[in-house]
Every structure is written in C-alpha cells, then in structure tokens.
MARKEDREN-442825 format. One record per residue (C-alpha): residue in one letter; x, y, z; residue number from 1. Coordinates in Angstrom, 3 decimals. Layout:
BEGIN
+------+----------+----------+----------+-----+
| type |     east |    north |       up | seq |
+------+----------+----------+----------+-----+
|    A |        X |        Y |        Z | NUM |
...
+------+----------+----------+----------+-----+
***
This chain:
BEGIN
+------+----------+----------+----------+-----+
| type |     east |    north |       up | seq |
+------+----------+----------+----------+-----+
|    X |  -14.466 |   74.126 |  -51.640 |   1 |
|    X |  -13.181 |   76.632 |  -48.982 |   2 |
|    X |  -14.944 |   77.139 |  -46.107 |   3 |
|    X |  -14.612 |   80.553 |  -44.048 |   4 |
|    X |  -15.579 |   79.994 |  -40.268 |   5 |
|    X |  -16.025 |   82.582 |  -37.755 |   6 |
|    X |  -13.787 |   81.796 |  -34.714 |   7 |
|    X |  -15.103 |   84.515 |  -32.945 |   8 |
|    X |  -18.875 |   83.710 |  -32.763 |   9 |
|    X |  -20.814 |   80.051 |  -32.409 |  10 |
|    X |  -21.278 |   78.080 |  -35.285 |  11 |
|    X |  -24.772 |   77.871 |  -36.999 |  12 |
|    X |  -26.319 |   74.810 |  -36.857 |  13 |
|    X |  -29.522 |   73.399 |  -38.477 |  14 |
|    X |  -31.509 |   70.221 |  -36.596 |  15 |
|    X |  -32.844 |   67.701 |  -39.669 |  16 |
|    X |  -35.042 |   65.380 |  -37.685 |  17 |
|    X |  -36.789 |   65.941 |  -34.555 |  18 |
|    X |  -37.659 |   62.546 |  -33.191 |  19 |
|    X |  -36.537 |   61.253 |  -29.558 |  20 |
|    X |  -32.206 |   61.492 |  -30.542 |  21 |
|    X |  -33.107 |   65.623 |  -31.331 |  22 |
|    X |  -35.556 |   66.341 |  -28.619 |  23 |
|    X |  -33.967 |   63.927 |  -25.824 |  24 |
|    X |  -30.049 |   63.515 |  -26.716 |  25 |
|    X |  -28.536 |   66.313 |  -28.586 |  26 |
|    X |  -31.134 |   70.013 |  -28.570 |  27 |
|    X |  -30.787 |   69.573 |  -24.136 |  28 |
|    X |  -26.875 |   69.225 |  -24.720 |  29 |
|    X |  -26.565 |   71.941 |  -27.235 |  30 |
|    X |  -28.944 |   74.152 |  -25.203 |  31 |
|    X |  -25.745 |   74.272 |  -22.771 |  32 |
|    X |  -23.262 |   74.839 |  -25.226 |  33 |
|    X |  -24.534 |   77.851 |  -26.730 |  34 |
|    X |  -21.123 |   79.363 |  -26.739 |  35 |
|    X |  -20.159 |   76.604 |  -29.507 |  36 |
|    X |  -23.220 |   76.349 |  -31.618 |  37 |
|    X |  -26.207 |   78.886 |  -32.233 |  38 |
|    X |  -29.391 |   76.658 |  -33.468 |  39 |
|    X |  -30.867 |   78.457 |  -36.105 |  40 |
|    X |  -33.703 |   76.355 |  -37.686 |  41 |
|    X |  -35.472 |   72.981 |  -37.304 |  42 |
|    X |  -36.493 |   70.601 |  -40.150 |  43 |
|    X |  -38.915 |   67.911 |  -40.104 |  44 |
|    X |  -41.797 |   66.562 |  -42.228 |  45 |
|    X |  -44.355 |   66.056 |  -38.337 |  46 |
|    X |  -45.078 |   69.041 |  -37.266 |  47 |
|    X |  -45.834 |   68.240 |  -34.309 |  48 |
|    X |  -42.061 |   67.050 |  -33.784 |  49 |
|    X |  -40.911 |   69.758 |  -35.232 |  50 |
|    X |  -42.455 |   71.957 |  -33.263 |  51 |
|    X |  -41.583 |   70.565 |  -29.641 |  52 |
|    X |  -37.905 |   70.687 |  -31.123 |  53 |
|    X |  -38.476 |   74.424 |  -31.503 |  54 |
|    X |  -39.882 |   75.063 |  -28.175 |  55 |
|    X |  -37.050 |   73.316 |  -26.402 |  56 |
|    X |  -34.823 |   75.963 |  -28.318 |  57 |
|    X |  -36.287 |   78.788 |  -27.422 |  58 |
|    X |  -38.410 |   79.157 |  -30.707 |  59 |
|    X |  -36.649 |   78.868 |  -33.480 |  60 |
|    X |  -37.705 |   78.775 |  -36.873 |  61 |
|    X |  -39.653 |   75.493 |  -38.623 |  62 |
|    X |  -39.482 |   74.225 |  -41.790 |  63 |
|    X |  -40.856 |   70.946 |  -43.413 |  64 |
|    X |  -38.596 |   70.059 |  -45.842 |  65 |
|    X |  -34.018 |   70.813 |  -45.544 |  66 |
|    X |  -33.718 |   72.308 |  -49.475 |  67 |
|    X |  -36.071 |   75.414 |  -47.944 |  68 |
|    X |  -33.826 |   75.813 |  -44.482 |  69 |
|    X |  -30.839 |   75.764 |  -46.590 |  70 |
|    X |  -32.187 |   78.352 |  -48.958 |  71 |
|    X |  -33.232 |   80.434 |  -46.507 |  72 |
|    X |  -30.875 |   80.165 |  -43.233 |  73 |
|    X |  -27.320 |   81.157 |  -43.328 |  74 |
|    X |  -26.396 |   78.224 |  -41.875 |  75 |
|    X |  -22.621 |   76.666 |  -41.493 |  76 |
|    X |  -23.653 |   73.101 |  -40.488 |  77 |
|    X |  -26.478 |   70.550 |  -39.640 |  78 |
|    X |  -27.016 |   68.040 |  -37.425 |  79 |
|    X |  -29.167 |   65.048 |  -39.153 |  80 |
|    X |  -31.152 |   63.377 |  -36.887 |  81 |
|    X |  -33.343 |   61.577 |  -39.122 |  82 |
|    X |  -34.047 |   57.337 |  -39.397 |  83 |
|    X |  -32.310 |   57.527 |  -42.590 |  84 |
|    X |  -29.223 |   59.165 |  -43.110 |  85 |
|    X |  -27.676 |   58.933 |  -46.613 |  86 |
|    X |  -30.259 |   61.472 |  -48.378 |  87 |
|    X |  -29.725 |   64.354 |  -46.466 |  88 |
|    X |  -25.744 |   63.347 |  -45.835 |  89 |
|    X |  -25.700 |   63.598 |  -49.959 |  90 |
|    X |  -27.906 |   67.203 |  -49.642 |  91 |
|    X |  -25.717 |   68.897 |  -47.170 |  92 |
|    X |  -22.447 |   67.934 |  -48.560 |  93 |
|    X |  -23.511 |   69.490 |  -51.754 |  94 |
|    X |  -23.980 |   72.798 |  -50.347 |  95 |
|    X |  -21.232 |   73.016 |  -48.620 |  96 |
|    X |  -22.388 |   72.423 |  -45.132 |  97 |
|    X |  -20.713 |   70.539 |  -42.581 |  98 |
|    X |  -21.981 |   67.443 |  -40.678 |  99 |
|    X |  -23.040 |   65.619 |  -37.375 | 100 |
|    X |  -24.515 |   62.863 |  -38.487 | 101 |
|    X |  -26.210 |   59.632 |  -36.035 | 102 |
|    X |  -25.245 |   56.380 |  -36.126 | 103 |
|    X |  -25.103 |   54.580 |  -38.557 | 104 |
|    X |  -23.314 |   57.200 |  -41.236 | 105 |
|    X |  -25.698 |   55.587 |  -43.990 | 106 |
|    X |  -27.623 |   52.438 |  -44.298 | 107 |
|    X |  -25.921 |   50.392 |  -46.940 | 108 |
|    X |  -22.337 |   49.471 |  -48.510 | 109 |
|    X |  -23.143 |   51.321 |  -51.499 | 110 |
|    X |  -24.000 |   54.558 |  -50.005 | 111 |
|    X |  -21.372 |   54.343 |  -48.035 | 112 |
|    X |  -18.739 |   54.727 |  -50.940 | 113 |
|    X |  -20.771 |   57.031 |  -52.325 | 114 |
|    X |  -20.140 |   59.482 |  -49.504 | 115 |
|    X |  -17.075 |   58.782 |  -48.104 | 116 |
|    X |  -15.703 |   59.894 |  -51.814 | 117 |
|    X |  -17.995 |   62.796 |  -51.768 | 118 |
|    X |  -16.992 |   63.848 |  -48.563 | 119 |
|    X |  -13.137 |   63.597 |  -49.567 | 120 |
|    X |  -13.956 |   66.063 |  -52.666 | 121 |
|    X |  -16.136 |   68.558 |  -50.507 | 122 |
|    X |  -13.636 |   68.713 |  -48.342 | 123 |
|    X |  -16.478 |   69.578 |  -45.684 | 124 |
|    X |  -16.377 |   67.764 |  -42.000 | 125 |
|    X |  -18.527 |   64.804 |  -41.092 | 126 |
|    X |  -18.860 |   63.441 |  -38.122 | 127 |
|    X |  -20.676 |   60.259 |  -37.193 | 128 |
|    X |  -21.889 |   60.828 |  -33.755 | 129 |
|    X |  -23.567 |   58.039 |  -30.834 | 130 |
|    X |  -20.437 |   55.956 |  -31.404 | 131 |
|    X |  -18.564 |   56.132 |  -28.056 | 132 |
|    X |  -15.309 |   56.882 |  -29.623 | 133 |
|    X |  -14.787 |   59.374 |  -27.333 | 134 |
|    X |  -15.643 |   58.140 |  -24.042 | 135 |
|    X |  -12.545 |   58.441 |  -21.973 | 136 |
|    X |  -12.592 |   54.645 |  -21.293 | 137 |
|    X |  -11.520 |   54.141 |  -24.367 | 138 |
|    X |   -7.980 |   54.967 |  -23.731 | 139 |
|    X |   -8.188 |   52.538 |  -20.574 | 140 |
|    X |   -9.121 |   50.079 |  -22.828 | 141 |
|    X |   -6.209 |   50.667 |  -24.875 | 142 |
|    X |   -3.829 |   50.634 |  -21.955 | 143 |
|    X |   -5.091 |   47.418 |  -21.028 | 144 |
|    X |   -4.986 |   45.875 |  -23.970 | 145 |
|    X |   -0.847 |   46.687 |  -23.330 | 146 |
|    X |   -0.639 |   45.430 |  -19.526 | 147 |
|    X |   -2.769 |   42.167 |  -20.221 | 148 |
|    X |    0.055 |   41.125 |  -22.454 | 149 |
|    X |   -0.345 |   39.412 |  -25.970 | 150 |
|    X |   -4.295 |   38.597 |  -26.155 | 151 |
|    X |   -5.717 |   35.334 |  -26.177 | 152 |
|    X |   -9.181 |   36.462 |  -27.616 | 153 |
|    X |  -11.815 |   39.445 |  -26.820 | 154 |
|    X |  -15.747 |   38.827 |  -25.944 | 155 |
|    X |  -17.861 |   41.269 |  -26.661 | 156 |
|    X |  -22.012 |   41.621 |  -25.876 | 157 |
|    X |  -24.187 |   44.797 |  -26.652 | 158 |
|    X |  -27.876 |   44.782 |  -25.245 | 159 |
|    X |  -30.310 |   47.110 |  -26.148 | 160 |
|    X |  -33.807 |   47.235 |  -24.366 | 161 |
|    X |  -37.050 |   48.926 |  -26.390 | 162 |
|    X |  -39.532 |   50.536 |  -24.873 | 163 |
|    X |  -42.039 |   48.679 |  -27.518 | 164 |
|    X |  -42.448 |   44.865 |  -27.897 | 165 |
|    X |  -41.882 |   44.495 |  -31.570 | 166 |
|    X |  -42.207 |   41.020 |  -33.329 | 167 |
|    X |  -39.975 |   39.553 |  -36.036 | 168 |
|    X |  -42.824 |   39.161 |  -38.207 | 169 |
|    X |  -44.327 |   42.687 |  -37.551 | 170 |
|    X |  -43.908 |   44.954 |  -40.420 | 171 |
|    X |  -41.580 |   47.529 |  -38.894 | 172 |
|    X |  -41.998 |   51.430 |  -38.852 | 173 |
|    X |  -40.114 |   54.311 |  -39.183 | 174 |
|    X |  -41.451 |   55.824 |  -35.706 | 175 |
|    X |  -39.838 |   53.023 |  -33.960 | 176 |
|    X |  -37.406 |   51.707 |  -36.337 | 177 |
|    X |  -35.639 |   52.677 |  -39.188 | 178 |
|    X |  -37.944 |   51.107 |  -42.034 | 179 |
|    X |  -36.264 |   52.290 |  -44.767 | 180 |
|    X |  -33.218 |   49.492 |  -45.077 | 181 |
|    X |  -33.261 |   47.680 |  -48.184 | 182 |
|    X |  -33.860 |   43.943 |  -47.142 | 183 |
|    X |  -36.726 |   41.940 |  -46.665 | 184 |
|    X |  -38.908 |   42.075 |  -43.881 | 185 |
|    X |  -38.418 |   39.376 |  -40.886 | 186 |
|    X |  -35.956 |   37.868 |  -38.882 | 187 |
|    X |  -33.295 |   38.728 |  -41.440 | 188 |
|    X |  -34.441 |   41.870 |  -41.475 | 189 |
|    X |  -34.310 |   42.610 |  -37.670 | 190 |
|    X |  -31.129 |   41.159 |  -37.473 | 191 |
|    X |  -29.683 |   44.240 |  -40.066 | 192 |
|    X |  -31.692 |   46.545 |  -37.597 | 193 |
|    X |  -29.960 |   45.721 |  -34.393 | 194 |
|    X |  -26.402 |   45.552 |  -36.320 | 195 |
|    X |  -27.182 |   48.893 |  -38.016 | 196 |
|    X |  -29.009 |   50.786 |  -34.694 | 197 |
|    X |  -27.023 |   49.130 |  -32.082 | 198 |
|    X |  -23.879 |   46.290 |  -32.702 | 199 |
|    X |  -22.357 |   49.342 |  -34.385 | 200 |
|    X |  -21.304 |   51.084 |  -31.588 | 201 |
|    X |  -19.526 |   47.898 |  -30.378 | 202 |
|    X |  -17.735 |   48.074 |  -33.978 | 203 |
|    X |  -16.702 |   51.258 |  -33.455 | 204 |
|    X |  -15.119 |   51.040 |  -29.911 | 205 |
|    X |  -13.657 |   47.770 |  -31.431 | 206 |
|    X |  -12.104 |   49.946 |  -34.083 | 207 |
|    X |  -10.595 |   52.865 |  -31.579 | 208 |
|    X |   -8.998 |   50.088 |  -29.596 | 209 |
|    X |   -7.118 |   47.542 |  -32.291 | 210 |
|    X |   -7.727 |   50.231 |  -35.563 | 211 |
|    X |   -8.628 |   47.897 |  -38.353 | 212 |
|    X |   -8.947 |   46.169 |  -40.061 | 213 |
|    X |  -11.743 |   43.934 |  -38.186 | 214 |
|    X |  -13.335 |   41.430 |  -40.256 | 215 |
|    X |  -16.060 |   38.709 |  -39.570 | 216 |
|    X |  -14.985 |   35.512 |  -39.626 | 217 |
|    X |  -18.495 |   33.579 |  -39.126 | 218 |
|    X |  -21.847 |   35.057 |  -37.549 | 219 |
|    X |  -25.688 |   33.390 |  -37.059 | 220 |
|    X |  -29.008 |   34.599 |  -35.899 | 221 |
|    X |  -30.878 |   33.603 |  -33.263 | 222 |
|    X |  -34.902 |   32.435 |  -33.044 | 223 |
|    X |  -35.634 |   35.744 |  -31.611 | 224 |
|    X |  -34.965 |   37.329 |  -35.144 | 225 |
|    X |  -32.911 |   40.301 |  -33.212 | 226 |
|    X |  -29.788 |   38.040 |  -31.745 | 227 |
|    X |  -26.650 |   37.865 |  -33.391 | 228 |
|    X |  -23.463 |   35.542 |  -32.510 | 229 |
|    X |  -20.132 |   35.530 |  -34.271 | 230 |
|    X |  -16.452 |   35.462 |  -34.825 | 231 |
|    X |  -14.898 |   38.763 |  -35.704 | 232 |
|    X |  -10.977 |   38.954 |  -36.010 | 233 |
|    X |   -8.899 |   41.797 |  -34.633 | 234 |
|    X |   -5.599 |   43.241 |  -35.853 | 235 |
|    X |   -3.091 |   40.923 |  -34.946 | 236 |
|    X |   -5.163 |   37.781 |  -35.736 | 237 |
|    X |   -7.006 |   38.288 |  -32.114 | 238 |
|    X |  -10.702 |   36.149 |  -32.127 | 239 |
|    X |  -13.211 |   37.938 |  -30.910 | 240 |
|    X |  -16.600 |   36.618 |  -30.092 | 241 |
|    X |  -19.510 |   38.655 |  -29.926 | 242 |
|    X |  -23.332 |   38.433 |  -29.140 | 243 |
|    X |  -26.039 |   41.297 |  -29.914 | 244 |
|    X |  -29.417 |   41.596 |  -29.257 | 245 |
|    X |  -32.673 |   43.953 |  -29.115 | 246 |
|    X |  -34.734 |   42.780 |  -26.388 | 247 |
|    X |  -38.381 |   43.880 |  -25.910 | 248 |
|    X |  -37.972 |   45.821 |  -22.294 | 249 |
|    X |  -37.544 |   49.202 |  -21.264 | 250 |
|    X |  -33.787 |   49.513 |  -20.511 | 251 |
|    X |  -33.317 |   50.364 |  -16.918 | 252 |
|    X |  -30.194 |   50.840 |  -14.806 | 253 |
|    X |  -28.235 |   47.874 |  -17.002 | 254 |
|    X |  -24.575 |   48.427 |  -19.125 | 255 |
|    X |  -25.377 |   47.977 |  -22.688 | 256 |
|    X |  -21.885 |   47.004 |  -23.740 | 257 |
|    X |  -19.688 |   44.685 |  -22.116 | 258 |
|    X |  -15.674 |   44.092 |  -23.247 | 259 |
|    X |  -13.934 |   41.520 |  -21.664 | 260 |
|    X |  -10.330 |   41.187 |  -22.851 | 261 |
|    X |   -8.346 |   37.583 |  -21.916 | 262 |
|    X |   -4.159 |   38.030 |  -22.179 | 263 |
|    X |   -1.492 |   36.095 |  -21.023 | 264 |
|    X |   -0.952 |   38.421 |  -18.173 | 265 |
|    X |   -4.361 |   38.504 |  -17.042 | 266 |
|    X |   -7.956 |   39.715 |  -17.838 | 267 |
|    X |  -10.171 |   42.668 |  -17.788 | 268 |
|    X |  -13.787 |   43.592 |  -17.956 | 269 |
|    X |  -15.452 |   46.923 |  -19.349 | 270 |
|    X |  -19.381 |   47.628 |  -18.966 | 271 |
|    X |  -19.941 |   50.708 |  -20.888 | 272 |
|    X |  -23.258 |   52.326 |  -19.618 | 273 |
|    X |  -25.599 |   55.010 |  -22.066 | 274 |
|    X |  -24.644 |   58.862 |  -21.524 | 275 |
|    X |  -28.822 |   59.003 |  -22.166 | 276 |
|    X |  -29.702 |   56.740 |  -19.044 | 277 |
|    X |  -30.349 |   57.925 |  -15.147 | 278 |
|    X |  -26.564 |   56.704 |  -14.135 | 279 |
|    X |  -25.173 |   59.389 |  -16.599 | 280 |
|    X |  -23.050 |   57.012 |  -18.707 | 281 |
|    X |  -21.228 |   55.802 |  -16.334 | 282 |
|    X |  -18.159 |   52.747 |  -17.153 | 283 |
|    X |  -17.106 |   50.263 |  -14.718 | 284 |
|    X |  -13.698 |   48.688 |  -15.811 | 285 |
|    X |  -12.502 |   45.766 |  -13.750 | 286 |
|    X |   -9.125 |   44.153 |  -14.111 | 287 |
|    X |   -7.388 |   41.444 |  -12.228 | 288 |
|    X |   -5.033 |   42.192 |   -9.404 | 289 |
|    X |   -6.537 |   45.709 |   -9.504 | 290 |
|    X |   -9.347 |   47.767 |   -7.562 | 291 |
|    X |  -12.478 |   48.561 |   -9.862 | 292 |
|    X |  -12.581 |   51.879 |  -11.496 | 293 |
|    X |  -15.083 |   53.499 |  -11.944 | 294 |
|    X |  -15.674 |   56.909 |  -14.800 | 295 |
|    X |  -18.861 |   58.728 |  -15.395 | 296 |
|    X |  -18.794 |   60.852 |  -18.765 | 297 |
|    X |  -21.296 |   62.729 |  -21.172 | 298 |
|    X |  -20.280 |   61.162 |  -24.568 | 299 |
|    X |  -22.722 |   63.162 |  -26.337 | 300 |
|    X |  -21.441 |   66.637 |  -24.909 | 301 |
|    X |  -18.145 |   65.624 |  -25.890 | 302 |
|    X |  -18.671 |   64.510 |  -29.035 | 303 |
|    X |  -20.405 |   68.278 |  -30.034 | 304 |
|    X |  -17.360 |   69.160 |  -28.170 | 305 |
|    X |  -15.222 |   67.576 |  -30.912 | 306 |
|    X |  -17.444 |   68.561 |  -33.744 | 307 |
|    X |  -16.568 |   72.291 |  -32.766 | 308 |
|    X |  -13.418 |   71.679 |  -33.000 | 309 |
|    X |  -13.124 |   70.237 |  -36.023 | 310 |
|    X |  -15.346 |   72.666 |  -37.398 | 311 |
|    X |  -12.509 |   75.645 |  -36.343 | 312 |
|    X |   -9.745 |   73.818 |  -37.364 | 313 |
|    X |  -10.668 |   72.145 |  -40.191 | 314 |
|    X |   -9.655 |   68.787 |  -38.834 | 315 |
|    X |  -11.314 |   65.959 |  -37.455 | 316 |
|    X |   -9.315 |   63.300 |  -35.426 | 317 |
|    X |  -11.698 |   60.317 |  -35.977 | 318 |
|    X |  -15.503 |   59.058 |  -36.641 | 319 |
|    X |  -15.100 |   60.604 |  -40.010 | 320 |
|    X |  -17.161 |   59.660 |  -43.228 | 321 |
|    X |  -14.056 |   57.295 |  -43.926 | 322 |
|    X |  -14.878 |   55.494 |  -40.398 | 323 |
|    X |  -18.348 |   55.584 |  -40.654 | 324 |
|    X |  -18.154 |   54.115 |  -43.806 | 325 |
|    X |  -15.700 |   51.292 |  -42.696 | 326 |
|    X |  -18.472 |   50.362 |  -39.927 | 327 |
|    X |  -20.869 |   49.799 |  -42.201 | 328 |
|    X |  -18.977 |   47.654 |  -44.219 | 329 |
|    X |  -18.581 |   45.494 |  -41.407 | 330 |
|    X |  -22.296 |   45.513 |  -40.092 | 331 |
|    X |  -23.138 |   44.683 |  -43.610 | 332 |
|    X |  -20.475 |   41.460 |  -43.771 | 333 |
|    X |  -21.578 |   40.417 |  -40.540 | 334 |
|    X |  -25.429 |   40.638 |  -41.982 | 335 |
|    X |  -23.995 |   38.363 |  -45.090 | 336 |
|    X |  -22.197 |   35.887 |  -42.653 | 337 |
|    X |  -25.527 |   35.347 |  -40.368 | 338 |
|    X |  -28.187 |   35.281 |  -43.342 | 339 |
|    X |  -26.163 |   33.752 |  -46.216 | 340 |
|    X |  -23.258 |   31.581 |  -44.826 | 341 |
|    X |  -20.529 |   33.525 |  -46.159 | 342 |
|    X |  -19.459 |   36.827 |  -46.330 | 343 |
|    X |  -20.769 |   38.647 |  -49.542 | 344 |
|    X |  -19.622 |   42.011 |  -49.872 | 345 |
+------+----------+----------+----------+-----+
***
C-alpha cells in the first residue's frame, strides 16, 4: 500500500508503551527533534505510566489501549515500546503505519517469519531500534577487521547490570522483565531473557561487521541461570567466542560490550559503552601499534535520525524487519545449543 508523507512538516508519531525505554531513552531524545517527529498520542494499559509519558511531552493525549489511538489520531507512525513486541508490530503494520520498534523485533522464530513477510507485503518501514548498528564505531570496526589481516578468531562479552536482584528460580515479571516469552520458567528461561534483552545487540554489531550469515556452533549456561558461553562462526569460517551475562548490580560507569578481534597482523579491542549511561555512550577502540581512540555518540538520536529518513524516502539502509528477524533466529539457536545440546531450529 502507498504511503503519502509530508516532507514539509514532522512526521506523526504515536508512543505504545511508556515504561523506563519511553520515559528515559527515546520521549527526552524526540523532545529535541521536534523538527523530525511531532508526538501526537501515548498508549499504555498503567496509567500512571502513561501519564508521566504525557507530561514529559508537553501533554499529549492518553489512551489505554493502540486500536483507539489509531482510530482516532491521524497518525503516520509509532514507536512500540512495550515488553512484548510482536502484537502490536502485527497491529500497526495492518494499518498502514510505519515502525520503530525495541529490541528484540519479536520474541520468537515463528513470529519472526510472520512479520518479516508481512512487512515485505505492507511495504511499510520497520525499524528495530537499541541495536548499535549505527554507532559510528562500527565502521572502525570494519576497517579493522581489513588492517588486522585475515582473522584468527573474534571474542566477544556483553554485561548487563540490573538495578533489581532477580533469582533464577523467581517467577519473573513483566515490570522488570519481559514475562511473556514462551519457555519455562528458570535457568533456561533466564538464559532466553538475557539473549533476547541483551546478547542481541552483540548479534547485531556482529552482523554490521562480517554480514551473515553467523551461526552457533556450540553454546552452555552457566549456574547463575543468566550466563551464556559459546562458539558462533563468522562469514569466512572465523570462530568467535562469546560470553553473556545479566548480573544483579546497578550498572555504573562500566562498557557493556567488549570486541576483541585477533589477525595475523595484529589485534584490536572495542568497549562499546550505553548512549543511556552518565559517560554518554562513549567507545574506546584500542589497536596494536596505535594510540587509543576514543568516540562519544548518541546511538539513540541517531537511530530516530535514520528512522526519519527512511520514513521520507521510503528506504531503510539496515535493522529492518528482515534483520531483526535474522537476530532472532540466532538468539533462538543459541537458546537450543545451551538448553538442548544441539541446535533445533
């Protein structure tokens, strides 16, 4: 279906979901880009949240449920900000609004298929967004993967503090986690949660460095019920090992991902810091026989900045449903390596 945008005015945007990512990552970005994006309407089932979204934007309207805001607001895309994605991906597609969506796209293989095809026939954008893709250090990355020569392996490690102790027997909530994944509850359960919520930002930078495909060669959980170890393999047959964990502290001034890349020429380190944290995303790369360098970039602000764009020009240049889709594939092989042995798809 054709969509006629507006060039000359900010695009319309509806907030689904006004937890922490709405109220403390994207509504304080797009309050400073409202020469891109004019936020209509707020949707969410607490009030309460709901309404603190609305005051940060100045007042906007409030509804409980997205079928009303979409009935009633004139609205050109949304932003879903939700625990669970796949729903309300499914809902806006189907009338024909665009899409920023957080990580992950969806929460399972199926649903994943589901709307990548469905986005292909609506023809509308979606973007996946939290995913780093577009933090400039990317294309360092890429130019060292060149200079380092032909690569003896990659090691990669994502850490994620919580601000809440949660045990992996607790029966997990939506208010701090997203309860809503189909598998049981547990260790194995946890260790979906942490793939899902955080390893898949490591998949993603993974996949804008070496494209795909990446597939997981072997993978295990630790005691913890939250730690993951593994084997992935690149393009070009490159091991990579990787550990991920949740751990229960309040993340301070740490780098959450760390790539360290080991060629025949040399080797290189990248700690990738959170856009959301007091050092204002900032990524050390360190190579040897080179001074550090050091970049400091809002990968949220430019990630709207690309949704925009894509929105005018009816082209997006990556983190598409297609790419979200692929990542969950992966999280969900990994999950199969670690809890079964072997990687059912």
């Amino acid at each position: 279906m054709d969509k006629k945008i507006n060039n000359n005015r900010p695009v319309r945007l509806g907030i689904i979901g006004c937890g922490f990512a709405a109220r403390r990552i994207h509504i304080p970005r797009l309050s400073q880009m409202k020469d891109r994006f004019e936020v209509v309407a707020v949707c969410d089932i607490d009030e309460t949240s709901a309404q603190q979204a609305s005051d940060l934007l100045g007042g906007v309207r409030i509804y409980p449920d997205f079928a009303a805001m979409s009935d009633e607001m004139d609205l050109e895309a949304v932003a879903i900000l939700t625990p669970l994605h796949a729903k309300f991906v499914e809902q806006a597609l189907r009338t024909n609004l665009d899409v920023f969506v957080e990580k992950p796209f969806c929460e399972t293989p199926e649903e994943a298929k589901q709307l990548s095809a469905l986005s292909q026939k609506s023809q509308n954008i979606v973007m996946v967004g939290s995913m780093r893709l577009f933090d400039p250090a990317i294309k360092h990355l890429q130019d060292l993967v060149s200079e380092l020569g032909p690569l003896r392996w990659v090691e990669v490690r994502d850490c994620c503090g919580q601000s809440l102790a949660v045990d992996a027997s607790d029966d997990l909530v939506a208010s701090n986690f997203q309860a809503g994944l189909p598998v049981p509850e547990g260790k194995s359960r946890n260790a979906l949660q942490c793939l899902l919520l955080e390893f898949i930002h490591v998949i993603s930078i993974l996949r804008g460095v070496f494209g795909g495909p990446i597939s997981c060669q072997e993978a295990g959980t630790m005691d913890d019920g939250w730690s993951l170890t593994g084997k992935l393999i690149l393009p070009g047959n490159i091991p990579c090992i990787f550990g991920a964990t949740e751990f229960a502290v309040v993340r301070a001034e740490i780098f959450d991902v760390s790539i360290r890349l080991i060629g025949e020429k040399g080797f290189a380190e990248v700690l990738f810091g959170d856009s959301n944290e007091k050092h204002g995303g900032k990524t050390q790369i360190n190579c040897s026989g080179k001074e550090s360098v050091t970049l400091i970039s809002d990968t949220f602000k430019l990630e709207w900045e690309v949704f925009y764009q894509a929105i005018k020009s009816r082209k997006l240049i990556c983190n598409s449903a297609n790419d979200g889709a692929s990542d969950v594939f992966l999280a969900w092989e990994i999950w199969n390596s670690a809890i079964y042995g072997e990687n059912q798809k």
